[in-house]
N, C-alpha and C positions, 0 to 999 in steps of 0.2 A: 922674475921676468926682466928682459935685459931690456934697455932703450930702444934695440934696433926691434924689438916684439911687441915692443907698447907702441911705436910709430906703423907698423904695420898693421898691428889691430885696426887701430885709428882711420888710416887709410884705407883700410879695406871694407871697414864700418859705415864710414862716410860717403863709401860710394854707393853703398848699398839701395835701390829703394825704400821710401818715406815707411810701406806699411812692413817690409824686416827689421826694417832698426827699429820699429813700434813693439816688434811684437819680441825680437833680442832683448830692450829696454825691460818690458814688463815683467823677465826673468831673472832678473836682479831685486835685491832689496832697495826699501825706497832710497836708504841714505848713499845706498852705489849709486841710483840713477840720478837722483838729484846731486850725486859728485860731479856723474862723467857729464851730464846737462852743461852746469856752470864752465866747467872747463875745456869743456869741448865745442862751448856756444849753442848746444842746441836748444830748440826753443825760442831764447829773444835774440838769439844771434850775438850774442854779447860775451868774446871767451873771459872768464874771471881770471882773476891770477889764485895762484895756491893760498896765497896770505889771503884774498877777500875771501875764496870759497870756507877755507876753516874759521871764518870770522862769523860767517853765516852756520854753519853749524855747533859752532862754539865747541872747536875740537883744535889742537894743537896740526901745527903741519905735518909734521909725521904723522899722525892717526890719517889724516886725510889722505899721505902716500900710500897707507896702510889698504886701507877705503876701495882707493883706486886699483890698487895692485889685485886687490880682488875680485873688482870689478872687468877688469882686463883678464881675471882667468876665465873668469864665467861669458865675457864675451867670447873671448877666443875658443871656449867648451862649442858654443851656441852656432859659430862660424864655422867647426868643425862638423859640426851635424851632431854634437852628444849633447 
């Protein structure tokens, strides 16, 4: 997934209504949603950086790009309608 597909996700995720991104959310594993959570600020409002969020899962930064990258296919599945 290229930068300009992960910024789009994002964007388009975010504008979504509170109960689709609830219910996109719940489709992912916990350790996706608890990624794109921290780093996308949802929840406490508070965006983490990559270094805090793999500090909290006690995973390396890669694994957490890793994390993310899939959790960005599986949004974009769910934004597609599949």
């Amino acid at each position: 997934m290229t930068d300009d597909e992960i910024d789009l996700t994002h964007d388009t995720f975010i504008k979504l209504p509170g109960k689709r991104r609830e219910e996109i959310l719940e489709r992912l594993t916990g350790e996706e949603r608890g990624v794109i959570q921290m780093l996308w600020g949802l929840g406490d409002e508070h965006n983490y950086s990559l270094e805090e969020t793999a500090q909290v899962f006690q995973k390396t930064t890669f694994e957490i790009l890793e994390i993310l990258g899939e959790a960005h296919t599986h949004i974009g599945e769910a934004l597609d309608g599949r």
